[in-house]
N, C-alpha and C positions, 0 to 999 in steps of 0.2 A: 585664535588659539584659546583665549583663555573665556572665550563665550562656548566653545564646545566643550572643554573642561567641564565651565559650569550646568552644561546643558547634562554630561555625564555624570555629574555629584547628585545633580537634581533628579535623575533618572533613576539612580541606583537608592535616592533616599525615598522616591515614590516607592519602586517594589519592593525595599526592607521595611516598609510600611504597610503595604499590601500583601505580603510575606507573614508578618506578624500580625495583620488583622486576621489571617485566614485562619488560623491558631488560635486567637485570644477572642476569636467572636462566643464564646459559648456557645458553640451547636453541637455537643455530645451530652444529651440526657442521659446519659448512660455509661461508662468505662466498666471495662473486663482486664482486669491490670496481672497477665499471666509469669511468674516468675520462676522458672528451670532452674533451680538450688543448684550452683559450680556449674553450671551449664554453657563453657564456655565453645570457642569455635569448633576445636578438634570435634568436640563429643555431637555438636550441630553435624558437621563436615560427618563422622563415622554412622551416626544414627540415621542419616537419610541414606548412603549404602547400605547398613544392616536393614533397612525397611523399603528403598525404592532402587538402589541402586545407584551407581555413579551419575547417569544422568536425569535422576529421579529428582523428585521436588518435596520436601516437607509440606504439610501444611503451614506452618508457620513462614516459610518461606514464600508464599503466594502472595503474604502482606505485601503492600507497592512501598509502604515508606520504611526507610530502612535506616539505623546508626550505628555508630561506632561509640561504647560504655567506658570513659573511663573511671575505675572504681577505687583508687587507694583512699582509705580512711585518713581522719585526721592526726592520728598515730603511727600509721603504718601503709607502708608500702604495698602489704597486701591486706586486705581486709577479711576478716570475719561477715558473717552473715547478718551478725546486729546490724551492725552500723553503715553496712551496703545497704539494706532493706529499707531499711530507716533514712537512708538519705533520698530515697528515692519517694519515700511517703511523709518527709517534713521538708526534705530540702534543705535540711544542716548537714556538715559532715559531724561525724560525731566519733572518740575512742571506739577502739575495739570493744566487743560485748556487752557494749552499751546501745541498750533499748529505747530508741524515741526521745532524747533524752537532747540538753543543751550542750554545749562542744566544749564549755568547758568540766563536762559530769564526767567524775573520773569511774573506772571501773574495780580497781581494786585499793585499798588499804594499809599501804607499802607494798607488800608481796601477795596480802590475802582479801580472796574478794570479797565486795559490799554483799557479805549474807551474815548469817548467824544461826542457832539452832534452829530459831521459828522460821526460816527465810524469810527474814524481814529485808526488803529493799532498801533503797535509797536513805541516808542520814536524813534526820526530820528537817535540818538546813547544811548550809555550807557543799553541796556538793550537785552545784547546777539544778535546772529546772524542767520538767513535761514541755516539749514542743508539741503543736499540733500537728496529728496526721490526716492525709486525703481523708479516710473513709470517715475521722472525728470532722473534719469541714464538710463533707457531704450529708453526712449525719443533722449535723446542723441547718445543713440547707433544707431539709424535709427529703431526702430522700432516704431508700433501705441502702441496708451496709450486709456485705457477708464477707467472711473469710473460710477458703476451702484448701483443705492441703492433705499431703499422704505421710506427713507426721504427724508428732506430737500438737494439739493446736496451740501448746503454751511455746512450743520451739519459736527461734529467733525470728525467724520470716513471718508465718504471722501473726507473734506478737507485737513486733513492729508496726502492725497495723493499729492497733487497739489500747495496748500496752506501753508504760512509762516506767522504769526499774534504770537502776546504774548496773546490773549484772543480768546476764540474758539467761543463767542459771537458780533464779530465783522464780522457778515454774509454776509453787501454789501461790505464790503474790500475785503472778500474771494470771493464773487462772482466775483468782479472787474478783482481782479487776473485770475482767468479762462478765461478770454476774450480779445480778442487781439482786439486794438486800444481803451482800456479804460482808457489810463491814467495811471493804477495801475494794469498793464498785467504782470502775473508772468514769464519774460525771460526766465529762464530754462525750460519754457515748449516748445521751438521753434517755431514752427509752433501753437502750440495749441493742447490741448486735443483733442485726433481723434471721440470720444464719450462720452456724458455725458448724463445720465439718471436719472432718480428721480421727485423730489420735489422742489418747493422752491422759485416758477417763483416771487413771491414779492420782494426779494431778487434781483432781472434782469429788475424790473420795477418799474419807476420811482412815484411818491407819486400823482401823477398828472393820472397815469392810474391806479392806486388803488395798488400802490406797498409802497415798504417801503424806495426808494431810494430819499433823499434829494438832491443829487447832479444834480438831473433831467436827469442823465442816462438813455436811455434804452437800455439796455445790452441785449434782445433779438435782436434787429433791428439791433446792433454791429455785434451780430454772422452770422447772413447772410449775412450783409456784407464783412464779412469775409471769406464767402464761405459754412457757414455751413446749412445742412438741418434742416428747425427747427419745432418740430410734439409736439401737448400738449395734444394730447388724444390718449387713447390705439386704438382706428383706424386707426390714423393718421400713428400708427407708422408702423400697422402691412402692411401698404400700403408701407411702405419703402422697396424699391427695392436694398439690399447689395450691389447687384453687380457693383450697378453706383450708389454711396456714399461712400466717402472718408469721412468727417466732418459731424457730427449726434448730436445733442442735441437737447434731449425734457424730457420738467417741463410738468408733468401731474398734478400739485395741485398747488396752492398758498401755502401751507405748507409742510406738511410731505405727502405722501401718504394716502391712508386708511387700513385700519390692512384688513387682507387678509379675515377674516370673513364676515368685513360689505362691501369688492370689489364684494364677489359672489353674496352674500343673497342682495346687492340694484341692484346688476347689475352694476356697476357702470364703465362709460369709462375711466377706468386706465389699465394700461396692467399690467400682474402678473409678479414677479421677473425672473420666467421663461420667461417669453414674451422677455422679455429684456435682459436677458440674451444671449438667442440664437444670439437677431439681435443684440447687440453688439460683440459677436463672430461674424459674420458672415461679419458685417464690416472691423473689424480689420483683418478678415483671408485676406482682400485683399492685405494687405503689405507682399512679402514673406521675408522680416529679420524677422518677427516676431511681437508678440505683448506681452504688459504687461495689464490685466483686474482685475480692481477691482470689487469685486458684494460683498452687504453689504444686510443682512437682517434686516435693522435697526430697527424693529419697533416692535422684540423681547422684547428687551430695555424698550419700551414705557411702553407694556403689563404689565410687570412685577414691573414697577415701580407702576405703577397704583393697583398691587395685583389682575390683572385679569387676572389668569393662562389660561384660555380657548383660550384668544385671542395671549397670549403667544405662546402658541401652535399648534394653527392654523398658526401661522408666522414661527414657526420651519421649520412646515412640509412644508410650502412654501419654505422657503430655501432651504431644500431637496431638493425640486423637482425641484428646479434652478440646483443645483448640478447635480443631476440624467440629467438635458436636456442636461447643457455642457458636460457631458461625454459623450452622445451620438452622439456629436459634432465634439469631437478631436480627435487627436491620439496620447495616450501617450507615444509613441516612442519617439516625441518631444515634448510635452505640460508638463508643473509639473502643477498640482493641490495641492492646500494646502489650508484648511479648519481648522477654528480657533475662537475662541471668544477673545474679549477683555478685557472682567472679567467678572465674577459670580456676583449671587445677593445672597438675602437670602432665597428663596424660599428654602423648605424643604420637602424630602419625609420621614415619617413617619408612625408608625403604622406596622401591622403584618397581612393586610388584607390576602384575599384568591386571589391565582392567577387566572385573570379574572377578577376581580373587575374592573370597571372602573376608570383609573385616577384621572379622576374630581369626580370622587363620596367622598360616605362615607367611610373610614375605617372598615373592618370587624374584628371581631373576629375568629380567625381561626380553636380554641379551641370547644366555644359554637357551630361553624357553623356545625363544624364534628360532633358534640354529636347530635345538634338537624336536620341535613340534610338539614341542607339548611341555605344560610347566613343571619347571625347573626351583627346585629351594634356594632362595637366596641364601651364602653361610657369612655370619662377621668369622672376626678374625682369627678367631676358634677355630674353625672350619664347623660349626655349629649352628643349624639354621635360628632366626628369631622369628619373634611373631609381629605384624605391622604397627598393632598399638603396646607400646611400652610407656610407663611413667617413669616421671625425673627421678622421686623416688616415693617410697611407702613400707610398708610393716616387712618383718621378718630378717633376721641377721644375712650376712655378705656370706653367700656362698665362694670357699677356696674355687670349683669349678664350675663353672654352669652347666645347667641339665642339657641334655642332649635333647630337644624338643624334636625330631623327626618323627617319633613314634605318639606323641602326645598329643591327645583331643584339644588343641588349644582352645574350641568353640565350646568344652564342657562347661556345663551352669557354673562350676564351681571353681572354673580354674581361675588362676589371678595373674596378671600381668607381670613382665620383668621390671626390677625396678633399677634405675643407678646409682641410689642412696639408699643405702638400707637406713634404717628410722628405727627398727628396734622391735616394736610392737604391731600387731595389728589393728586394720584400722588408723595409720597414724600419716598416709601422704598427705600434704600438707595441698593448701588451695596453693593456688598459681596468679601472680600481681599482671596477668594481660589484659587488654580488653576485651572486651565483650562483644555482642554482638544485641542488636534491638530491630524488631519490625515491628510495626503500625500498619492499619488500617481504619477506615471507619471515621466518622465523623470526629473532626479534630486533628485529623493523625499529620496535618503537613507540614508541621513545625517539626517531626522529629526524622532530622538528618545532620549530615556531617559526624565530627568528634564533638561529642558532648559530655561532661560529667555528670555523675549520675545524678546530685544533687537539683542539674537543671530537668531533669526529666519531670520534676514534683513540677517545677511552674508550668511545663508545656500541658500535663494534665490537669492541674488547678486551672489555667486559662480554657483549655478545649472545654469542663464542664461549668462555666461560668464563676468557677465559686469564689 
């Protein structure tokens, strides 16, 4: 008995070593580290109905390795975007709204945060220390680094790629930092970001050309003289030639981007996630050590905060298809891809409609529908039908009665979802403390399964590219 024990002990510590070599060998030159801002299961689960259908398949979902995210911060149960992001590209957990930063960096002041008029960051001591991130170690290793997102590019996600601050609202610090000869250039990046894509050009312009910078910086005119190509419209960019471009940064918005809905229906010159995504691959494929790419669907986030599932999910599907262009990009002999959210919200799928229903519709009854042949509106206890995606809660005071939704387009662009807390303001549903959802693909990707924190996902990627 106790020779087959041992023979079982020895067997199992061969394949959790043969398990972990398979992971920690360094065979991904290459990561694409894709991150769906509050991208949690519901919005996965709804976005592949609104775009394939119940027994349809995302792209993202094709990935073979698959996990389970769990995300609370070091302060809280649910976390903010700082310090989700940030633990997944340092691997500390760290406070709320703290950027890349050491666990014990606080983020506010007693009650008010580490800013001040100039937004100056972080106390010159006493208030923790810059951790490293993936793209500042990949950097290092000799490969190209880019961050791509359909925000702000000083927003929390990815700044945490790049950026060190105790307040994730100190956006000309973190801009600063991205740009070599400002004064407040983040060293570890060497040379500088090889790509940066997004939002945010206020942030890069001084208050005198209609930005928000007091210090009378212009951090655009910095980066070409620094060498880099600089494009603010989706023409600009699609005219960019990879193959003779090394350094690429372009701000298509003074803010965040536009949600992917009002980009087609105005027409408007911003390139899509996709757009950007390619000609960021397509840069960095010119280093052959390799590269590290961040791509962020950041404006997932927005949609949902705001209780407006439609535009939620029009931003899904965009990210998809970011996903779906870079895989037709690479080779995942050497590439890992890893796809991820930062945390959940409260959106909720509910009800017992009939398969086929449409996501943004109403609720059926599935009961009535088959007795009388045809669907039938589910009603709660109003006698008032709902619609199948509602949040826990979000913006707008407690109506004494609920709207009679029978006659209402619940699938219009603009409408917003029921909520069960009213919050007060718009814009104000809170994230949601679930887990998450992760797939993997690509060289490196075997290490990420089971429940994991998200803090370990840094080491399963630091291991996959050797670094």
């Amino acid at each position: 008995m106790k020779k087959a024990l041992h023979h079982i002990t020895r067997t199992a510590a061969l394949l959790l070593a043969t398990t972990s070599a398979s992971w920690a060998a360094g065979e991904a030159t290459n990561v694409i580290f894709f991150l769906g801002d509050g991208m949690g299961p519901t919005t996965v689960t709804a976005s592949r109905i609104y775009k394939v259908g119940e027994a349809g398949q995302l792209t993202m979902e094709s990935l073979r390795r698959t996990a389970r995210i769990r995300t609370f911060s070091n302060d809280a149960q649910t976390t903010d975007s700082a310090p989700s992001m940030a633990a997944y590209m340092t691997g500390v957990k760290m406070n709320n709204e703290v950027i890349s930063m050491s666990a014990d960096t606080h983020a506010y002041n007693g009650t008010k945060p580490y800013l001040n008029g100039t937004d100056s960051a972080c106390p010159a001591s006493g208030n923790g220390q810059s951790v490293p991130t993936l793209l500042e170690l990949a950097k290092a290793a000799g490969k190209s680094v880019g961050a791509v997102t359909t925000t702000r590019v000083t927003h929390a996600t990815p700044a945490a790629t790049f950026a060190h601050v105790c307040h994730r609202d100190a956006e000309n610090t973190i801009a600063a930092q991205a740009v070599p000869g400002s004064g407040l250039f983040n060293p570890a990046l060497g040379t500088g970001l090889d790509v940066l894509l997004g939002g945010g050009a206020k942030f890069f312009l001084p208050t005198t050309a209609g930005g928000k910078r007091s210090d009378g910086q212009d951090l655009t005119a910095l980066l070409q003289k620094a060498g880099y190509q600089y494009v603010s419209t989706g023409t600009q960019l699609q005219a960019v030639n990879p193959a003779s471009t090394t350094k690429l940064v372009g701000l298509f918005n003074k803010d965040h981007l536009n949600y992917e809905l009002d980009r087609v229906k105005k027409q408007l010159d911003e390139p899509s996630l996709a757009d950007m995504t390619e000609k960021a691959i397509k840069v960095l494929q010119n280093n052959g050590k390799g590269y590290f790419l961040m791509v962020e669907g950041g404006r997932i986030d927005h949609a949902l905060h705001g209780t407006n599932a439609k535009r939620a999910l029009e931003d899904t599907v965009a990210f998809d298809n970011a996903i779906a262009r870079a895989l037709s990009l690479v080779d995942l002999k050497n590439t890992l891809i890893v796809v991820t959210a930062d945390h959940d919200h409260t959106m909720a799928f509910n009800g017992y409609a009939q398969r086929g229903t449409p996501i943004l519709g109403k609720s059926t009854d599935i009961k009535a529908s088959s007795v009388q042949g045809q669907p039938v509106l589910a009603q709660a206890a109003d006698g008032k039908p709902y619609t199948t995606l509602v949040f826990g809660n979000g913006g707008g005071p407690r109506k004494a009665v609920r709207d009679d939704l029978t006659s209402v387009d619940t699938a219009a662009d603009d409408y917003l979802q029921e909520v069960g807390i009213p919050l007060g303001s718009p814009g104000s549903e809170t994230h949601g403390g679930g887990d998450v959802m992760l797939f993997a693909g690509g060289a490196g990707s075997n290490g990420f399964k089971g429940t994991m924190l998200n803090t370990k996902v840094f080491g399963r990627v630091k291991a996959a590219m050797g670094l």
